[in-house]
C-alpha positions, 0 to 999 in steps of 0.5 A: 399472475402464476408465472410471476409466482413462479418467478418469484418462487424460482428467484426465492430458492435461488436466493436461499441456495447464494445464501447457503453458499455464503455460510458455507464460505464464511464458516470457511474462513472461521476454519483455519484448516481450509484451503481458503482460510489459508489463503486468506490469512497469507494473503492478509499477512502479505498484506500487513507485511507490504503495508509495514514495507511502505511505511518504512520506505516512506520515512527512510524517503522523507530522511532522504528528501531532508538530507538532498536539500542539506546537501543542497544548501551545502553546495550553494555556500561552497559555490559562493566561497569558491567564487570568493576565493576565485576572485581573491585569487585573480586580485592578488595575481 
């Protein structure tokens, strides 16, 4: 029992000292001056950035996703009239 009490006290004092640390890490972030909340506001910058990025490339990828079978359907029409043409070309030779 006396070994478990001292585990258990042991666990408890660690615990407390991961708890501190965690304040003192979370009082970081709340301090636009450290090195961390630098970081960390660049860091989520680059993020809204790239997120902002993606969303445009996604739209300028749907428009050209659109405009491909544009030209697609352009091309198929103008491979039937050329085969028209083809033909009537070869009639009246």
């Amino acid at each position: 029992v006396a070994a478990l009490q001292d585990e258990k006290n042991s666990l408890m004092s660690e615990n407390e000292i991961m708890n501190d640390r965690l304040e003192q890490l979370d009082d970081s972030l709340d301090d636009p001056n450290t090195v961390v909340a630098k970081k960390y506001f660049s860091a989520q910058l680059q993020l809204e950035q790239l997120q902002e990025e993606n969303y445009r490339l996604e739209a300028a990828k749907d428009d050209y996703r659109v405009h491909c079978e544009d030209l697609e359907k352009q091309l198929i029409e103008l491979q039937h009239r050329n085969n028209e043409l083809t033909s009537l070309a070869e009639e009246s030779r």
